[in-house]
N, C-alpha and C positions, 0 to 999 in steps of 0.2 A: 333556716334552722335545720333542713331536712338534708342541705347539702351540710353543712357541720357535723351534725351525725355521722352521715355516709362517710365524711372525710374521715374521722375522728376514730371511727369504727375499722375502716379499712387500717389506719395506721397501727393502731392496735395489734389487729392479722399480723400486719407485715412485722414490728416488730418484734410479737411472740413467736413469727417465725423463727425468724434470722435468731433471736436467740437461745434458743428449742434448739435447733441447727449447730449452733455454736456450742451448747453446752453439750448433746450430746454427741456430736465430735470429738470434744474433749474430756469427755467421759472414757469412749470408745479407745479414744486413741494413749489416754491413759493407760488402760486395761491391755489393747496390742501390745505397748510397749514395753510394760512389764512382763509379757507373756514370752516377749523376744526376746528379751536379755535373760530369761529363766533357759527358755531354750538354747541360747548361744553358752551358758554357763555350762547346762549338763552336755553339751555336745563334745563341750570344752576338757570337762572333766573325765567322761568315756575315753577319750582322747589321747588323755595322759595319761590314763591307765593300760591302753594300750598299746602306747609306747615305753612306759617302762619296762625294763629289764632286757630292752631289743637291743641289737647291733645296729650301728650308724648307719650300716647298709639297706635294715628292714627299715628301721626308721624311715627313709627317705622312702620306699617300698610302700608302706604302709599310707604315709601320705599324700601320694600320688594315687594309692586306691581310693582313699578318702575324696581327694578333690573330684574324681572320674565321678562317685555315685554321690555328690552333692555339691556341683559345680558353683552355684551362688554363694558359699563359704570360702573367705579365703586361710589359710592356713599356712603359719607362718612359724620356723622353728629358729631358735637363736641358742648359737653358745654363750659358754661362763662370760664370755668375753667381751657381747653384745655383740658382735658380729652375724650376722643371719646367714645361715644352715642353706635352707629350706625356703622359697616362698612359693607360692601356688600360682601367682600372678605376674612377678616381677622377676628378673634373674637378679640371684645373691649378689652377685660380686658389684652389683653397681647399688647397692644397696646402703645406706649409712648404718653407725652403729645403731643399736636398739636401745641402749640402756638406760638413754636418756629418757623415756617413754615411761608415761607414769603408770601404767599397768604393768610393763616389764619390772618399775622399779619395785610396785606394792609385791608381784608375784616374791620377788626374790624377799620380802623384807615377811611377807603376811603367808606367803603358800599359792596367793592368788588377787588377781587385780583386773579390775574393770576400767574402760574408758569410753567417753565417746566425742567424738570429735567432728566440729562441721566442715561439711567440704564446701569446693567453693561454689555453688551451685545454691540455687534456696530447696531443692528435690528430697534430695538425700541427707542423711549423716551414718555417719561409720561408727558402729560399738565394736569396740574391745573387748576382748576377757584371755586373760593369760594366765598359765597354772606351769606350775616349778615342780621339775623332777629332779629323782633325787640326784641324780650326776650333775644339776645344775644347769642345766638347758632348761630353755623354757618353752615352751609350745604355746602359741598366743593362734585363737581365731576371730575374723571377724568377719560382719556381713553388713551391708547396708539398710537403711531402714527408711521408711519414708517421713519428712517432717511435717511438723502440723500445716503446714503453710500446704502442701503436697496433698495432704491428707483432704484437706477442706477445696484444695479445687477438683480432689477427684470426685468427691459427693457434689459438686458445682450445678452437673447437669440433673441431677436428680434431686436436687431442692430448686431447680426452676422449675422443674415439672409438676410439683408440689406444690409450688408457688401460685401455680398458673391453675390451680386448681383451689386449692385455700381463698387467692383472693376474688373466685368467679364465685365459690359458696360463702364467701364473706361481704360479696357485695348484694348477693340476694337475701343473705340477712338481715343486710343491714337495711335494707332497702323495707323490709317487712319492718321492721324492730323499728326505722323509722315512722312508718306508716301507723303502726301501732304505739309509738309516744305521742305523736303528734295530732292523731283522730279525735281527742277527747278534747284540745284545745282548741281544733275547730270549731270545735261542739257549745263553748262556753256562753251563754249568753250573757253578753256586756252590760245587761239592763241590770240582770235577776243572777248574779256571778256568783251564788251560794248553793243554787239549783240549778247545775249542770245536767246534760239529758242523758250524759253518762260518768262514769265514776272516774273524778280525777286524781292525782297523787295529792299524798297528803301532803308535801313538801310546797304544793303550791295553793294551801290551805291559807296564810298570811296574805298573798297576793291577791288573793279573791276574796279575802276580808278588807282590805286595803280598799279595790274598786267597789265592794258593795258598801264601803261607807263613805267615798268619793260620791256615789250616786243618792245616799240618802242625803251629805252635805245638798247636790245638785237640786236635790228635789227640795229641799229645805229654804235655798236658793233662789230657789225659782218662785216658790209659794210666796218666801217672806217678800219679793219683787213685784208677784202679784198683788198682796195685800197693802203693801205701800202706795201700787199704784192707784189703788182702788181708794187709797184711804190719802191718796194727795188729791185725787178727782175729787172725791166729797169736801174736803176742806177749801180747796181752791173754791170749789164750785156755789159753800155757801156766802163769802163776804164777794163773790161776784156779783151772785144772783143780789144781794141786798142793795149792791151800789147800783147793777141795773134798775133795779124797781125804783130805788128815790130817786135815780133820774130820770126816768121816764116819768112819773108821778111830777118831779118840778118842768119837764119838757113840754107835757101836756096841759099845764096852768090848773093842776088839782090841789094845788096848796098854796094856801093864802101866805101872803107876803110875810105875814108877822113867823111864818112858821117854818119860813126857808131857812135859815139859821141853823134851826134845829135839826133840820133833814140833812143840810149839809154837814153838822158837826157829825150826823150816823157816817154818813160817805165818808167824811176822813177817818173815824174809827175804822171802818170797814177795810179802809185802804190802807192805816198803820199795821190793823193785824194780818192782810192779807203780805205786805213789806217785810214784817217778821214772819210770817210762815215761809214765805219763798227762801228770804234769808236763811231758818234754819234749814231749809231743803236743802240748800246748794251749801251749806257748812257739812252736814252730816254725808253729802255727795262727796267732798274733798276728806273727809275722815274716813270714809270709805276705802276711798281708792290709792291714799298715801299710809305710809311709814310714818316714824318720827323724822322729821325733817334733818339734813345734816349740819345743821344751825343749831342742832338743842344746844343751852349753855348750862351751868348750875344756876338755878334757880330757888330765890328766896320765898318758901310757899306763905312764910310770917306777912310778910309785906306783901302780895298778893294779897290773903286776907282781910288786910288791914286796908287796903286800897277799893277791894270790893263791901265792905261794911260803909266807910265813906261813902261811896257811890247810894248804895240802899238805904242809908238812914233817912233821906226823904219820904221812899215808899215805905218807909218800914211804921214812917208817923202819919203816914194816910190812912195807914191800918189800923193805926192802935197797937200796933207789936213795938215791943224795947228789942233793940239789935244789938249786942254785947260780943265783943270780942278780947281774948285771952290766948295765952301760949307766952313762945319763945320763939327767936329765929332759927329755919332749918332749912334747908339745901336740898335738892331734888336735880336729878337732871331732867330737863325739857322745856317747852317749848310758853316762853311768859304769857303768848297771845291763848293760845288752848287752855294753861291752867286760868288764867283770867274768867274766861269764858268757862270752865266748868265750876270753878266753885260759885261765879256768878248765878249759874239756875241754880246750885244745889239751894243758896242761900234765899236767891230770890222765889225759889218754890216754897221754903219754909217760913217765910211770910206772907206769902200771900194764900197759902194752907193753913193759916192759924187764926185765932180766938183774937176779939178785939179785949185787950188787955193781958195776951200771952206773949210769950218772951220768944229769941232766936238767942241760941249761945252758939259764937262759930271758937274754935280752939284749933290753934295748927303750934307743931313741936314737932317731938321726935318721945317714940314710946316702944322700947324693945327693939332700941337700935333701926329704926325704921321713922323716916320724915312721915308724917301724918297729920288730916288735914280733918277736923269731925265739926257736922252742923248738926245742929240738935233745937228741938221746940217742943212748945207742948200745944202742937193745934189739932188737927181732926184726929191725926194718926192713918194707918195703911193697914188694911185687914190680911190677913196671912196670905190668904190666894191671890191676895192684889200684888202681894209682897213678890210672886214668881213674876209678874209679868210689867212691874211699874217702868222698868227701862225698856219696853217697846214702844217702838215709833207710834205714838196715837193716840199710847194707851193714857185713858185718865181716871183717875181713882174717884174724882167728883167733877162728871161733866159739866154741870148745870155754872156749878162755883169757876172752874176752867173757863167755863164761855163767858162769865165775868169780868173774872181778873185777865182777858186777854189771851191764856195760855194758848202756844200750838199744840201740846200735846208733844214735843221734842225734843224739849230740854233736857231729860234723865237720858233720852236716848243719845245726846250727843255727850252730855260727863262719862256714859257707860263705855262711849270710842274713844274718846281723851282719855279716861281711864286705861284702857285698852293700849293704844298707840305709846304709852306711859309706862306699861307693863305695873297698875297699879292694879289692887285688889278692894274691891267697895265692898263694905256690908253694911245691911241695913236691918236695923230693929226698931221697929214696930207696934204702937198697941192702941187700936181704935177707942179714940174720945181721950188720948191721954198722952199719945203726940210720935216725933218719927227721932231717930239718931242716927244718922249717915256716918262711915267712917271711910275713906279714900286714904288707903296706907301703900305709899311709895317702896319699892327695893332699894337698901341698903344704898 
């Protein structure tokens, strides 16, 4: 960054030179120019004033004193005829007509007439100005002048020397002017990047809003990674320890024959619900770490539904809950195996969270131009603060009743990633001893 600067900066110089240089050049050489053709005009006009009323003889006289005390003019006198008189530079007689000459022409047509014409050279150019006396001769002078081309490389050596100066105190500025953008960035602390130990631009106010909430995500990250590990350790840890103990207990002949049965149906309990915990582990680990697959197709959320109510009406009459389902067919795009799987806990948490004798109403449609998918019951219900945190991994609204019905603690956290992966939006209302209504509404 520090060499961009210096680059960036020096280019700067150099350009502001050269065109600083250029323009006033051509400021200057504007201004000369004008100032030469003023002076060749009244040199002109003195001129003819006093050559009129002379004899051909002082004429010629006269301007041969002229050319002696200002040799760099040439002076050039032509008859009515165009023929040349007089030239200060060249002999007459090998001279062409003049008349053709558009300043000879203007003099004769206006009083007076200017030209300037380039020579062959890129140095010079030659001005005109020619003035008509009354006898009809014309007296034309001119002199050379230098062109802009001429002009710009005689200041050539004196803007290198400028140059060579501008860009030695443009590199030490820049050099500082570096030093001083880039100190305060060294400075930034990438943990804490809102509390710099020195004052940064306000421009890079978004940037360092940006990283300090990259690091609160990070930390949020890291904690919720902590807390899950901590909270896989304990779960794993207790249908282990339960299956160690009955088997140690039957290993060591502490349980009479009639009651091994019983010990072993705890072990397979222990080892179905430890098979569905790991199971949701390593779903909610693949929801994690993927997209929606590029496999989604349009999916019918009706018949999903209707598919998962089938499945549950068993459990639903173990409970004593009625499972009812309602709607219309509606289309979603995504993935049949996830929505499966999410409206499955929705519905299987609302029976197994309810009153023996309370009901589950699932309904999927379309409401406000939007597929949507709603379970509703009237069993415990979710208390408002339970309400912020019911879709964390672990979290359970009635542990005791959870370590009953089998629950991992998972289920709302993997509908909340399927939801997610979905781009769906869940809400949930809530009213403790009077029951829960989930709604999962799909985009357009």
């Amino acid at each position: 960054m520090r060499k961009k600067i210096l680059l960036a900066m020096t280019l700067v110089a150099a350009v502001a030179l050269v065109l600083s240089y250029l323009g006033i050049i051509a400021f200057f050489y504007q201004q000369n120019r004008s100032h030469f053709e003023d002076s060749l005009h009244d040199e002109g006009v003195l001129l003819a004033l006093g050559l009129e009323g002379q004899s051909p003889e002082r004429r010629l006289e006269i301007l041969k004193q002229y050319h002696e005390k200002t040799p760099v003019t040439r002076f050039t006198l032509i008859a009515p005829d165009g023929k040349v008189i007089f030239d200060s530079e060249h002999d007459p007689k090998t001279m062409e007509n003049h008349n053709s000459r558009p300043e000879i022409v203007n003099a004769r047509l206006n009083g007076d007439g200017s030209a300037i014409r380039d020579s062959v050279t890129l140095n010079t150019d030659m001005s005109y100005y020619a003035k008509a006396l009354p006898d009809g001769e014309v007296i034309r002078v001119s002199r050379a002048m230098k062109t802009m081309y001429a002009t710009v490389l005689t200041g050539l050596p004196v803007l290198l020397g400028i140059a060579a100066v501008v860009f030695a105190l443009a590199m030490l500025l820049a050099q500082r002017q570096a030093r001083v953008l880039i100190d305060p960035l060294n400075h930034i602390d990438l943990n804490h990047p809102l509390n710099p130990e020195k004052p940064l631009y306000p421009e890079f106010r978004p940037l360092l809003e940006r990283l300090d909430e990259q690091n609160q995500d990070k930390e949020l990250a890291a904690k919720s990674r902590q807390e899950f590990s901590a909270n896989v350790s304990h779960e794993l840890k207790t249908p282990l320890t339960s299956i160690s103990g009955y088997a140690e207990i039957i290993r060591d002949g502490l349980v009479q024959p009639e009651d091994i049965p019983g010990f072993a149906d705890r072990i397979h309990q222990e080892s179905s619900r430890l098979l569905a915990l790991i199971g949701d582990i390593m779903e909610l680990s693949r929801l994690d770490e993927s997209g929606l697959p590029p496999d989604a197709t349009d999916v019918d959320i009706f018949d999903i539904c209707k598919d998962v109510v089938s499945r549950l009406q068993p459990r639903a009459m173990e409970f004593f809950v009625a499972l009812s389902l309602s709607g219309t067919h509606a289309t979603t795009r995504g993935v049949s195996v996830l929505l499966h799987e999410m409206v499955y806990n929705l519905v299987d948490n609302a029976v197994k969270y309810n009153k023996e004798g309370g009901h589950v109403k699932v309904w999927a449609g379309r409401t406000l131009d939007h597929p949507q998918i709603r379970v509703e019951d009237d069993g415990i219900g979710i208390s408002l603060e339970d309400q912020e945190r019911v879709f964390e991994r672990f979290y359970r609204v009635d542990k005791s009743h959870s370590k009953e019905t089998g629950g991992t603690g998972l289920g709302l956290s993997i509908v909340k990633h399927t939801a997610i992966l979905h781009h769906a939006e869940i809400t949930v209302n809530s009213e403790v001893g009077v029951g829960t209504r989930i709604d999962v509404t799909f985009p357009t």
